[in-house]
N, C-alpha and C positions, 0 to 999 in steps of 0.2 A: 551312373552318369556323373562325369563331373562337371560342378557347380562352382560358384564360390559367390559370397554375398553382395547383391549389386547397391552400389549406395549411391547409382543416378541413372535414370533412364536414357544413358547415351551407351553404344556400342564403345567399348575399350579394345584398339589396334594395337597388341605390343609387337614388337620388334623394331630394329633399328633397319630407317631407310635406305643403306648400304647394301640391303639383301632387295635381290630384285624380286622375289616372291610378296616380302611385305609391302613394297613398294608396290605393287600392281593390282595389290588389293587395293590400298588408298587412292590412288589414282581411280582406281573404279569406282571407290565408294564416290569419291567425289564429283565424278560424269554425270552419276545414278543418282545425286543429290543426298545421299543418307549421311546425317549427321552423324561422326564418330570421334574420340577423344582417342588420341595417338600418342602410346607411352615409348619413347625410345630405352625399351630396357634391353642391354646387348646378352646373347647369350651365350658370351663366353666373359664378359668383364662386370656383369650382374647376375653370376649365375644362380645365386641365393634367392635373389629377388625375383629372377623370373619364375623359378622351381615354387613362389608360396603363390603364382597365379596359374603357373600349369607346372606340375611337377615334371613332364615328359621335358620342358626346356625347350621347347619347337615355337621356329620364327616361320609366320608369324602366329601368334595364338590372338583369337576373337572371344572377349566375354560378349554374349548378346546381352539384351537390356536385363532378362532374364536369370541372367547369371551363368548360363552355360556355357563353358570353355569348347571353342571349336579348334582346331589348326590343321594345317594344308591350304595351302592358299589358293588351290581350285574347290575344292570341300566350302570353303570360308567362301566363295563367289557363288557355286551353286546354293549357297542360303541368303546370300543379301539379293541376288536377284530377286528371289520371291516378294523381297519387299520392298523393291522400287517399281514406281509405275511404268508401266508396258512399254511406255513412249522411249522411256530410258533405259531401259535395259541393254546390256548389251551383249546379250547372242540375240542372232535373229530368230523370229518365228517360222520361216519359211524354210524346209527341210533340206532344202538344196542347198542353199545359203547359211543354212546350222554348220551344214559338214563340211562346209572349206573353211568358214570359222575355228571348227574345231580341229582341223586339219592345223590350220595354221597357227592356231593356238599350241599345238602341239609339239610342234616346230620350235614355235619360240620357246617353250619349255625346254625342250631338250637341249639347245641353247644353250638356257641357265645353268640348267644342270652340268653341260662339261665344260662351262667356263668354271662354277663350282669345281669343278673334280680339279681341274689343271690346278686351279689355286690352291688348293687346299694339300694338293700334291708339291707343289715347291713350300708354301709357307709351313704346313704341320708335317711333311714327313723327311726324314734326314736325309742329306745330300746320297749318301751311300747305302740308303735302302730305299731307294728311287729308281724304280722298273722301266726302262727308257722303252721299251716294244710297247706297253700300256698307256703310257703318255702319249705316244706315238698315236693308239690306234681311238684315246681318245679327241686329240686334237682333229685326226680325219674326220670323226664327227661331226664334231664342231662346226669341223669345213660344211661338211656333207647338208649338214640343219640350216646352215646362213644360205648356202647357194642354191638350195629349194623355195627358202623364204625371197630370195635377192631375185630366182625365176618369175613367180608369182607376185613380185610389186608392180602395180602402175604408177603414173602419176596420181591417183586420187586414191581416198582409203581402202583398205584392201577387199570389204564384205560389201558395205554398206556407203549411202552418202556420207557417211556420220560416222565417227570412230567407233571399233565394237571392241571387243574381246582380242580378238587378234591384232589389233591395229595398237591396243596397250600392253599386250605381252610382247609383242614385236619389240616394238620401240623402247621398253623397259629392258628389253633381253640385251641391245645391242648397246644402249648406254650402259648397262652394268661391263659388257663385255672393255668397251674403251676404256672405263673409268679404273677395272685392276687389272687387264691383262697386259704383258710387256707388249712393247711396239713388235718383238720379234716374234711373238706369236701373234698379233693381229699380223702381220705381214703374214708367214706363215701358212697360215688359216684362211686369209681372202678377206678376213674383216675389214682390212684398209682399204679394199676397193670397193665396195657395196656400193655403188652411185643408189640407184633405187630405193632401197632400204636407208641408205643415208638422210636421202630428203626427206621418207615418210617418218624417219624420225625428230629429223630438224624440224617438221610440220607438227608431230604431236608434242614435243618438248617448250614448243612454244606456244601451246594450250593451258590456260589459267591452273586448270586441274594438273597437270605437271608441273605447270613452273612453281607451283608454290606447293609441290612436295620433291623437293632438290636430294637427292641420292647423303649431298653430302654437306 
């Protein structure tokens, strides 16, 4: 098991809030009420420093009070639920209402992940070993993942009366998406026209628990 020695009884969140993963934990711890200390260490411009609190390098990584290093930041949620009260949690209890959560959660994952890919595909891989059919069949995703989530918005939160699970990986998913994709893959992809999803995010970005964990 890895450990490392805790010298304060607060949860330690490292990674920097440019990644929408670590960001959507925070945003949750903060819904859930759990007090947590938030280290922005980058893991590519700290990589020494992140590696002496988790050798793996993975944003974002959770010391618990305990000292155990967690990371995956679904992993890292299914363990702070257990330790917020019921009222606050955010998956529902009710099993029908679990699974479009998690549906939707799901969504917004996948999201992340090929907005991830695209970026990481123009910034770290050379102009001239860049797979234009790959780019291609990730960007349909993309599409594919916004226009499932953009189907199933209403006007009011997606689950619950009350923001849950999905309603903060949504809304993280698609501000990450504005904040580094080019304008011509938001065109592209459909993310410029999201009405629905646009407002359930202007709706939760204007939530104390988001505005005062700012991407940037």
């Amino acid at each position: 098991m890895l450990t490392v020695n805790a010298t304060e009884m607060t949860m330690r969140l490292i990674g920097m809030l440019d990644s929408p993963y670590v960001r959507r934990v925070a945003v949750s711890m903060k819904l859930m009420g759990l007090p947590f200390h938030h280290e922005p260490v980058s893991v590519f411009r700290h990589f020494d420093a992140f590696a002496a609190i988790n050798p793996v390098v993975k944003a974002p990584s959770l010391v618990t009070d305990d000292g155990v290093v967690l990371m995956e930041s679904t992993l890292i949620l299914d363990f702070i639920e257990r330790l917020a009260p019921e009222a606050r949690r955010l998956t529902p209890s009710d099993l029908a209402a679990l699974a479009r959560n998690q549906r939707l959660t799901g969504l917004a994952l996948a999201a992340c992940e090929k907005t991830v890919q695209i970026v990481y595909e123009h910034e770290l891989r050379p102009l001239a070993k860049r797979h234009a059919p790959w780019l291609e069949r990730v960007e349909g995703q993309l599409r594919a993942a916004y226009a499932l989530l953009e189907a199933e918005t209403s006007e009011g939160w997606l689950v619950e009366e009350r923001p849950m699970q999905a309603d903060v990986s949504a809304a993280v998913a698609l501000s990450f998406a504005r904040f580094i994709l080019p304008e011509a893959t938001l065109e592209r992809t459909g993310i410029a026209s999201l009405e629905r999803l646009s407002a359930l995010t202007a709706r939760a970005e204007a939530l104390p628990e988001f505005a005062s964990t700012p991407m940037a």
